[in-house]
PLY file of the C-alpha trace (Angstrom):
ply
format ascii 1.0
element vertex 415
property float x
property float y
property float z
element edge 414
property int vertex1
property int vertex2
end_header
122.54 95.73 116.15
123.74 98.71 114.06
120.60 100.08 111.72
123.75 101.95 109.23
124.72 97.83 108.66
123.25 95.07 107.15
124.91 91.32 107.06
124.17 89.08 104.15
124.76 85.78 103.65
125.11 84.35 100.34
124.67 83.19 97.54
120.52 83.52 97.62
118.28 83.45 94.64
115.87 86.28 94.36
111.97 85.15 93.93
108.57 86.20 94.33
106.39 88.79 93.81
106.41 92.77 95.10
104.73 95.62 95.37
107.04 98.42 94.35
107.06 101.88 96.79
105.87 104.93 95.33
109.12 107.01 93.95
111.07 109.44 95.62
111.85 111.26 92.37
108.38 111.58 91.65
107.08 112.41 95.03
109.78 115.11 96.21
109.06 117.91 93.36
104.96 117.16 94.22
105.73 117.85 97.53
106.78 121.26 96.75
104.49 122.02 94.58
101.81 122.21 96.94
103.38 125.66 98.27
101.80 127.06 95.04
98.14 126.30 96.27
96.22 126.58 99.49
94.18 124.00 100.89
94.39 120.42 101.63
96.49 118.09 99.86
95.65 114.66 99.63
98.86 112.48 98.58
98.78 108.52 98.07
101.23 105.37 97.74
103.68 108.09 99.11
107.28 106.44 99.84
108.20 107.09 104.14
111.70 107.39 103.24
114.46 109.75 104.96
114.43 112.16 102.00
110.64 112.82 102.00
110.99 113.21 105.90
113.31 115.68 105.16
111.53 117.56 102.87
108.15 117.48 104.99
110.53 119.42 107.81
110.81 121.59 105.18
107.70 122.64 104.01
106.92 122.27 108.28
109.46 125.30 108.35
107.50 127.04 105.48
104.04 126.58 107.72
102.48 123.79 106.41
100.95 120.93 108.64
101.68 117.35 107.77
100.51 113.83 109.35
100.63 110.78 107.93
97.83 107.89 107.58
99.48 104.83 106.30
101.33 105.51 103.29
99.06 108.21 102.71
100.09 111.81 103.31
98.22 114.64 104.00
99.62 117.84 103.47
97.99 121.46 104.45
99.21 124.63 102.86
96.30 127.06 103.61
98.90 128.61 106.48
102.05 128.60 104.96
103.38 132.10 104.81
107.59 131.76 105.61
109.28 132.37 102.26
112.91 131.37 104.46
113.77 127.31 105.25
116.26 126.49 107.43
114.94 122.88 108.94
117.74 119.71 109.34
116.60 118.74 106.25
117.39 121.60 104.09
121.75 120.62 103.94
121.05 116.88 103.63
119.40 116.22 100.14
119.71 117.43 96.87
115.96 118.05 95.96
115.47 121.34 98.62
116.13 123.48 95.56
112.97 122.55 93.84
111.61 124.79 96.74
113.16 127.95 95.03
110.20 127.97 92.23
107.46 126.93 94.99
108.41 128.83 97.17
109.66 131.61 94.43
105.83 131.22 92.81
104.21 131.72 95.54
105.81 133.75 97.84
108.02 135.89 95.04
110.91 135.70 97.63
113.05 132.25 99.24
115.83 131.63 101.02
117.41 128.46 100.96
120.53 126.23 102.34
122.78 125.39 99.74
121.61 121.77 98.78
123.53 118.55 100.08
122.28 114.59 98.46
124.78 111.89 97.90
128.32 112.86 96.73
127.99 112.03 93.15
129.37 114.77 91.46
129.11 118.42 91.36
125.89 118.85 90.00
125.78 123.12 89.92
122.75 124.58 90.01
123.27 127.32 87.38
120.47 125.52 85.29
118.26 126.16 87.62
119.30 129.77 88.45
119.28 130.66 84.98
115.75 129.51 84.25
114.35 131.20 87.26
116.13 134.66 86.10
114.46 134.57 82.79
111.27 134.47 84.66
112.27 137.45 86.52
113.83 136.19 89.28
117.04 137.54 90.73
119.15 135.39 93.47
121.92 136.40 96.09
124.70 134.07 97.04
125.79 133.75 100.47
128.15 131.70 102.58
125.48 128.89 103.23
122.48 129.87 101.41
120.54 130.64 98.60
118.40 134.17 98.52
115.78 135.17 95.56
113.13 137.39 94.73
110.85 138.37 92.37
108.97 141.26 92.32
107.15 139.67 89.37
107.24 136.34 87.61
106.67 136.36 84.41
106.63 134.05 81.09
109.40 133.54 78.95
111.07 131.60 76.21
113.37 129.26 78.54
116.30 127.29 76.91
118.26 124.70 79.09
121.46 123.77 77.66
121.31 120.70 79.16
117.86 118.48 80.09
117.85 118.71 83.89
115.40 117.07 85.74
115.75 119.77 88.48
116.26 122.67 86.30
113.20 121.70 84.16
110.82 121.24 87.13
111.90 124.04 89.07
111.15 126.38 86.03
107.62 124.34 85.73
106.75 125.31 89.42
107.34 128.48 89.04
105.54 129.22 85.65
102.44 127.66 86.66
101.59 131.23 88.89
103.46 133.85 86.39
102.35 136.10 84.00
101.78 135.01 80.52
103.26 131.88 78.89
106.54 130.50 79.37
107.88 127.52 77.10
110.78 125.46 78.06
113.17 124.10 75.45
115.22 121.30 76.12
113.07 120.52 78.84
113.79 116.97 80.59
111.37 113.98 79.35
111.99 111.54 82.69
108.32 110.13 83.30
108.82 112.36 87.07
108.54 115.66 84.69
105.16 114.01 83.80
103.80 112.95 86.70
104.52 116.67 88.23
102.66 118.03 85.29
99.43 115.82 85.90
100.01 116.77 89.62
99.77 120.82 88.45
96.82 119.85 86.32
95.06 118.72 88.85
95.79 122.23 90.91
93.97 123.70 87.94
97.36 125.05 86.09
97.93 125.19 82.47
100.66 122.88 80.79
101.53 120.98 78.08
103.95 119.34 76.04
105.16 117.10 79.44
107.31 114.24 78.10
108.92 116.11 75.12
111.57 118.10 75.23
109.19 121.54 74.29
106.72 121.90 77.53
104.53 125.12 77.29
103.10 126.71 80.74
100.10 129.01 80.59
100.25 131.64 83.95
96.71 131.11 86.08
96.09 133.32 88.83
95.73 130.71 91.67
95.75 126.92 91.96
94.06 124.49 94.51
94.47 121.71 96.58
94.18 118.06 94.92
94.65 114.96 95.80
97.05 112.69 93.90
98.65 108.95 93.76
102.59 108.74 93.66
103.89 105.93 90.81
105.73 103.31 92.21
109.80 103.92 91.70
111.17 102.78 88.42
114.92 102.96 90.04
114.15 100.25 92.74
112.05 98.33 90.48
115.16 98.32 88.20
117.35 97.29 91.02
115.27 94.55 92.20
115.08 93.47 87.99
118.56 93.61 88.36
118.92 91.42 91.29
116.84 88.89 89.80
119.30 88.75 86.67
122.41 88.22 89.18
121.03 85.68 91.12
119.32 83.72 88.55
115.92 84.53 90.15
112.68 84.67 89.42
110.48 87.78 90.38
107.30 89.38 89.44
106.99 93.07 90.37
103.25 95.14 90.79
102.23 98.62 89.90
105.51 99.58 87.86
104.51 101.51 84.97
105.93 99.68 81.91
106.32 103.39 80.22
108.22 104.39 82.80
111.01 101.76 82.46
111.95 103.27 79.26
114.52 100.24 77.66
115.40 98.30 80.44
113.32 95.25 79.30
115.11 94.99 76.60
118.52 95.36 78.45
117.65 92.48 80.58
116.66 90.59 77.33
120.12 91.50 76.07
121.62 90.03 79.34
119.75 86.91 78.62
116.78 86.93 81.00
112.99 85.89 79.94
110.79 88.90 80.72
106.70 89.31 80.43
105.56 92.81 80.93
102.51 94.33 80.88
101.16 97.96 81.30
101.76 97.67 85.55
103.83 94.93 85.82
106.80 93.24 85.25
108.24 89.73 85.37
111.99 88.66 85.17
113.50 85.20 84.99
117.02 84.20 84.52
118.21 80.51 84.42
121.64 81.37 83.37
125.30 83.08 83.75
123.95 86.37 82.32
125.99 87.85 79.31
128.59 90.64 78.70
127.02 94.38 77.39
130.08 95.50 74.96
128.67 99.33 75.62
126.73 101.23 77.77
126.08 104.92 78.27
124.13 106.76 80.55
121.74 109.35 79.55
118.89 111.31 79.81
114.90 109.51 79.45
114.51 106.88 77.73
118.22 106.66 77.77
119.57 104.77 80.44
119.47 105.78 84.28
122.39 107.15 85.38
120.38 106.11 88.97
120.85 102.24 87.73
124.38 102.45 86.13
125.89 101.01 89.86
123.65 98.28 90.25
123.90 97.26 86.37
127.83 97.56 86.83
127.45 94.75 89.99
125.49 92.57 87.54
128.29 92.90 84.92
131.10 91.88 86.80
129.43 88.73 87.07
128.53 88.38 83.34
130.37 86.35 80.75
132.56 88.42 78.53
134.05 92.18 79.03
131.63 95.32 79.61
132.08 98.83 79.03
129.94 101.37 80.76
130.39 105.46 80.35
128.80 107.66 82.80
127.37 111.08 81.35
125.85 112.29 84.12
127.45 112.33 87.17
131.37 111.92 86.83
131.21 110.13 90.57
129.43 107.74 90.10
132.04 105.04 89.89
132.62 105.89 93.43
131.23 101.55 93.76
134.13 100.46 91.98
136.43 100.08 94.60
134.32 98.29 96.77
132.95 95.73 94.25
137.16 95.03 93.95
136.72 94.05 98.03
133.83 91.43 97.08
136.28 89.86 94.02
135.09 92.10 90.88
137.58 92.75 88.01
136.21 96.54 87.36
139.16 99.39 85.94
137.90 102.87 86.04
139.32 105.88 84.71
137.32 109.43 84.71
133.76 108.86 83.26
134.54 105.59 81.91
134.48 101.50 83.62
135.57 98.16 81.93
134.04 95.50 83.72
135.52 91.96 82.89
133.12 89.45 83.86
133.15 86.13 85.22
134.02 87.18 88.55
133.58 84.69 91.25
131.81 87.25 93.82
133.01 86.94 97.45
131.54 88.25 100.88
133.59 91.42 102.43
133.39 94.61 104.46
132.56 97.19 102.17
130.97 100.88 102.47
127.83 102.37 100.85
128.78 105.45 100.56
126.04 106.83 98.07
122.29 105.87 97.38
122.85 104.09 94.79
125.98 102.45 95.27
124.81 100.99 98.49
121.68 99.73 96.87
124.26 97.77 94.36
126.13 96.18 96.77
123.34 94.62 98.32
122.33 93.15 95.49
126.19 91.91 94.63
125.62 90.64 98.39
123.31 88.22 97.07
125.39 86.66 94.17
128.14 86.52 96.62
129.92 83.73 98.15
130.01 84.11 102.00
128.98 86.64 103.99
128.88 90.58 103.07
128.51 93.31 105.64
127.55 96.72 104.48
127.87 99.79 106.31
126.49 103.14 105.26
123.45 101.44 105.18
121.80 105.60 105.96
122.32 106.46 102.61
119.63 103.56 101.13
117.38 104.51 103.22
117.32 107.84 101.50
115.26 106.35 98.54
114.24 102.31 99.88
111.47 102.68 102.32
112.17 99.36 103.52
114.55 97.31 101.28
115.35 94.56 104.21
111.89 93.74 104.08
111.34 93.78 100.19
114.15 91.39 100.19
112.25 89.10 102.25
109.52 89.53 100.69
111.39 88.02 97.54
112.69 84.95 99.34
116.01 86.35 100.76
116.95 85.30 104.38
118.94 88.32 106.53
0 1
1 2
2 3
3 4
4 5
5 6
6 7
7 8
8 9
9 10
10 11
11 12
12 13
13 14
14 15
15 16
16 17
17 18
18 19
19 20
20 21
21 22
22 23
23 24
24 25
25 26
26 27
27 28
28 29
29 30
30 31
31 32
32 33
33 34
34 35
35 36
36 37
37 38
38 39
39 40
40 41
41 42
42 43
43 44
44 45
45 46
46 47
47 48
48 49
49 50
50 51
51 52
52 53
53 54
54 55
55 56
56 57
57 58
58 59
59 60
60 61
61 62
62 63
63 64
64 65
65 66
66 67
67 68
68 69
69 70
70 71
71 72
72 73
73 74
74 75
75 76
76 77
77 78
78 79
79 80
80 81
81 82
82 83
83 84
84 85
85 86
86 87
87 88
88 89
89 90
90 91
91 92
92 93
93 94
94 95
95 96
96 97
97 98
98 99
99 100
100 101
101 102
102 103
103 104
104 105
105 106
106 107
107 108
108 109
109 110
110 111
111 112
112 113
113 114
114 115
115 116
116 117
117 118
118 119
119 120
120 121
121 122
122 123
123 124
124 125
125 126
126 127
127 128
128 129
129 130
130 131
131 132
132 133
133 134
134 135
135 136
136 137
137 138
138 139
139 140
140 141
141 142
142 143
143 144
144 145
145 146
146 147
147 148
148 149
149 150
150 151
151 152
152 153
153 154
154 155
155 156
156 157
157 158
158 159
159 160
160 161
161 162
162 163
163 164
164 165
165 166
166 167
167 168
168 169
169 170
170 171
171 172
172 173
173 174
174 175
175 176
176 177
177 178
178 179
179 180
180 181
181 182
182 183
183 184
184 185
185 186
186 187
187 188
188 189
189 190
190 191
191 192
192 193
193 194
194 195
195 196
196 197
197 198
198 199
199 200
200 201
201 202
202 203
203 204
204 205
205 206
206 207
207 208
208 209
209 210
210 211
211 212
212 213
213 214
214 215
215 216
216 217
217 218
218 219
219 220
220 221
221 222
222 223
223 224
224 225
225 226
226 227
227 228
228 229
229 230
230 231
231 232
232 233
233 234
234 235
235 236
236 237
237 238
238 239
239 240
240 241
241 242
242 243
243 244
244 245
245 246
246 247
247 248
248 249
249 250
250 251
251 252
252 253
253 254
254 255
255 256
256 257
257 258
258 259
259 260
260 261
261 262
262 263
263 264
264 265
265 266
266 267
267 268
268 269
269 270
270 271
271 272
272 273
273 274
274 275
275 276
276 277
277 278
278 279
279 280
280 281
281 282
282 283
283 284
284 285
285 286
286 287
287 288
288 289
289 290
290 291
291 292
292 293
293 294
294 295
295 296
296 297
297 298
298 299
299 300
300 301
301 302
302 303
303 304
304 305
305 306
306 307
307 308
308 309
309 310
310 311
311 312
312 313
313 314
314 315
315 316
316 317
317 318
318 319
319 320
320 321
321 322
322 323
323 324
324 325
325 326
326 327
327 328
328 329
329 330
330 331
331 332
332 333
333 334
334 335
335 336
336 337
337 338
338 339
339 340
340 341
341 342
342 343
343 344
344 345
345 346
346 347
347 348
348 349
349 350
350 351
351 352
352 353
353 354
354 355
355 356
356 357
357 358
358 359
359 360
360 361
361 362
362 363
363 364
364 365
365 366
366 367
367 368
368 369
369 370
370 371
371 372
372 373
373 374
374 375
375 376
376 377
377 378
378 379
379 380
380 381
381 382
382 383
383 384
384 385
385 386
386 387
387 388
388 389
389 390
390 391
391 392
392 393
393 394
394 395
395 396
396 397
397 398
398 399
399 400
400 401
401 402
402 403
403 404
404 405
405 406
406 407
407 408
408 409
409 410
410 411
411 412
412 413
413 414
């Protein structure tokens, strides 16, 4: 059988209970942040999906040994010395340039591939660039990649004109070994900024401020190993949540940091589903036709995921009553629509904008993943379908969802 497709049969009802993976959006940036120290990393719950493969070739190529135990990763840093990365990993995903301020803060000199992910947009890197260069950092554009060096890092008064995830942690990383104090301003809140903050702590650097949109970094000379436990991943705990509401299911998921969900209970709630939460846990029921959200926007933490906006816009079509969703983020992300269409769905899209009119009687079809996300909606519109549903692409999921044929199992769906 081909492992890039998966056949569904439905309609199923999602129930029962999970234990979420550990995030890939947490557990990428830590993984390059243990280029700033030397020693012996210890890191739990870690997700074994394609991305973090990737980016343990990558900090291979730097010097570092890995091997995992389980779900538990062991990382050692104590030989890394190659400031240039050039593994099979390096082109395919978008989080290799959080290696230019590890690799920048420790090394004071990196050479990357230009960075590849999903084709949701164009998401430049000048953020990042321009961040680093305030530090002291000057970079060299090539055909293919990325050069920068440093003869010394130093703090500054950083202003991002926009709150990038990326942008704000790669100016973190490379702050933590610098001279003096740098503060970032408009610095990204996502809970993934915070966990990579405790993770530096924990190395013995000097932040604070994580989770507002002011973080302050105090230089130390040298950081150490530590040993840390990845959160599980909000975005597949939101698709799951999301499943649930489009099958009129029934699940309870484990070790999801309410926090971290930002205002996606009360979405659901606004969809009509009963929900329970607590501060690791979440439970979701829905007993009827869920209903219509007149608008949506996406936007930066605690806004709404621009990560969830494809899966939310499968559960929509389905809803009673018209939708409209605007993407901020990434202006491809509608990239779905077309393929929901194949399975029945009454979706118009027109630059950053969709109107979803609901009600649609979901059908099986042939239809492509041809994004993380996106593929990860379909599956779930898979399940409210009538018929059967074969999706191919099925490499991108597997990019952030360790295992999702056997979550869905797990919560009562037969593949």
């Amino acid at each position: 059988m081909d492992r890039n497709k998966l056949y569904i049969k439905g309609p199923q009802r999602m129930q029962g209970e999970l234990l979420v993976q550990g995030s890939k959006n947490a557990a990428l940036p830590i993984l390059a942040a243990t280029l700033l120290g030397k020693g012996i990393f210890i890191i739990h719950h870690c997700p074994r999906i394609s991305d973090v493969e990737h980016m343990l070739e990558l900090l291979e190529d730097a010097g570092c040994r890995v091997r995992w135990e389980g779900h538990m990763l062991i990382v050692d840093t104590r030989e890394a010395g190659s400031w240039r990365v050039s593994g099979n990993g390096a082109g395919k995903m978008r989080s290799t340039v959080t290696l230019l301020g590890s690799i920048l803060g420790r090394m004071h000199r990196v050479e990357i591939p230009y960075p590849g992910g999903c084709t949701i947009g164009k998401r430049p890197i000048d953020l990042h660039l321009r961040g680093l260069e305030q530090l002291g950092a000057v970079f060299e554009h090539q055909e293919h990649t990325l050069s920068g060096r440093a003869e010394v890092l130093h703090g500054a008064q950083v202003y991002l004109d926009f709150p990038s995830v990326g942008a704000t942690e790669n100016v973190l990383l490379a702050a933590a070994l610098a001279e003096g104090t740098t503060v970032i301003h408009g610095a990204a809140m996502e809970p993934e900024i915070v966990e990579l903050a405790s993770f530096l702590r924990k190395m013995g650097a000097s932040v604070q401020g994580d989770g507002t949109p002011v973080i302050t970094v105090k230089g130390v000379e040298k950081l150490h190993a530590a040993e840390y436990i990845i959160p599980s991943d909000r975005i597949v705990a939101g698709t799951y949540l999301f499943g649930a509401v489009m099958t009129r299911g029934e699940i309870r998921l484990l070790h999801v940091p309410l926090s971290h969900l930002g205002k996606l209970p009360e979405l659901l709630e606004q969809m009509g589903a009963v929900v329970e939460a607590e501060e690791d846990w979440i439970y979701v029921r829905m007993d009827r036709q869920c209903r219509c959200i007149p608008y949506m926007v996406t936007a930066p933490f605690p806004g709404f995921p621009t990560d969830l906006q494809s899966v939310l816009l499968a559960a929509l079509s389905t809803a009673s009553g018209m939708s409209f969703i605007e993407e901020k983020i990434f202006e491809a992300r509608f990239q779905i629509v077309e393929e929901l269409r194949k399975m029945g769905a009454s979706i118009s899209s027109e630059d950053s904008f969709a109107l979803i009119d609901g009600d649609a009687r979901l059908h099986g079809a042939r239809v492509e993943a041809k994004e993380l996300r996106g593929g990860a909606a379909l599956i779930m519109a898979a399940l409210a379908a009538e018929g059967e549903t074969c999706i191919s692409g099925m490499e991108y999921v597997c990019r952030g969802y360790e295992n999702i044929n056997e979550d869905l199992k797990n919560l009562g769906i037969m593949l």
